[in-house]
C-alpha positions in Angstrom: 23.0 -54.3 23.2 26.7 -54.4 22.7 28.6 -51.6 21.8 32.7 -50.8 20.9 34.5 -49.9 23.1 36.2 -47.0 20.8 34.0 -45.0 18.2 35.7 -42.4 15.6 33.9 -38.9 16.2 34.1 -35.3 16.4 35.9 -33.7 18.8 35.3 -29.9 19.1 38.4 -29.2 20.8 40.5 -30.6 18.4 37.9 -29.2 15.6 38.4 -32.8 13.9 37.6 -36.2 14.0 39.0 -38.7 16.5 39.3 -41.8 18.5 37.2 -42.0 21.7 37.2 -44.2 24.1 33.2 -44.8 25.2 32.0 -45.6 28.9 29.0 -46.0 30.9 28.6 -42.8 33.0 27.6 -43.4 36.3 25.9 -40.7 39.0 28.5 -39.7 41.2 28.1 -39.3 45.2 25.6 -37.5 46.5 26.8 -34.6 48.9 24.2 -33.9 51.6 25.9 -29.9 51.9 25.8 -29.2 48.4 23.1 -26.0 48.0 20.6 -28.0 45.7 20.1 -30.8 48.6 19.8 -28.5 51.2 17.2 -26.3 49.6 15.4 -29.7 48.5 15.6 -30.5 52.6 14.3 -27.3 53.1 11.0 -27.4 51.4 10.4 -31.3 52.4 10.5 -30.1 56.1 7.8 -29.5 58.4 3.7 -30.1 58.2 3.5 -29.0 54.6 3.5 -32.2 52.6 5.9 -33.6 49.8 7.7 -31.4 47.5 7.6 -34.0 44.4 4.4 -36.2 44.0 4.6 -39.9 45.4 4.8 -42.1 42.3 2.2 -44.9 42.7 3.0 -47.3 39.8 6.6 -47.2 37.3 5.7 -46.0 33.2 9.1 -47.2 32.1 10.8 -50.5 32.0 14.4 -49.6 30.8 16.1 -46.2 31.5 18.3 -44.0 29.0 22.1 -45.0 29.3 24.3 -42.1 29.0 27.8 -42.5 27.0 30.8 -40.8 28.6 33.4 -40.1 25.0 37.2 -39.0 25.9 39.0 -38.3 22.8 42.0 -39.7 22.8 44.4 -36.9 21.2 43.1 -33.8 23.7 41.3 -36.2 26.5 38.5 -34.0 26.5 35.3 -35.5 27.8 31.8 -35.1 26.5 28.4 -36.9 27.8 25.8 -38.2 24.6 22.5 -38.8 25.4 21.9 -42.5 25.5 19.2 -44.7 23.5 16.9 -46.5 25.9 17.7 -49.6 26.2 17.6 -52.6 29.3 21.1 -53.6 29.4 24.6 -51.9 27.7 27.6 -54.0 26.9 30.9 -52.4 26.2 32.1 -55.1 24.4 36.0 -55.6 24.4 
């Protein structure tokens, strides 16, 4: 699916309105001393089994893309829940 690379919207910082700019948002880097990975670490060690249940076959084909929005006036940044979809384009 192609999308614009700018959509008009509201912005709740300028309480209006605007521009924004849309991208893809992408998971940043994982950071193994951060206190959600190390209490995840914890509970996967020793005898006791897995924390999460192996997944044996995939339900879903596609996945949901998340839009990143900065408004152009403030640059504030907002995330909107994505359709589901295979493949995003931003077009140009």
């Amino acid at each position: 699916m192609k999308m614009p690379k700018q959509r008009r919207t509201y912005c709740s910082k300028c309480k209006k309105h605007t521009i924004h700019t849309i991208s893809l948002y992408k998971k940043g880097k994982v950071r193994k001393a951060a206190i959600g990975e190390r209490r995840h670490a914890e509970d996967r060690k020793g005898y006791g089994g897995k924390k999460f249940p192996e997944l044996k076959r995939t339900a879903k084909t596609t996945k949901k893309q998340t839009l990143k929005l900065k408004c152009k006036d403030c640059g504030r940044q907002m995330m909107k829940p994505g359709i589901r979809l295979r493949k995003l384009e931003i077009a140009q």
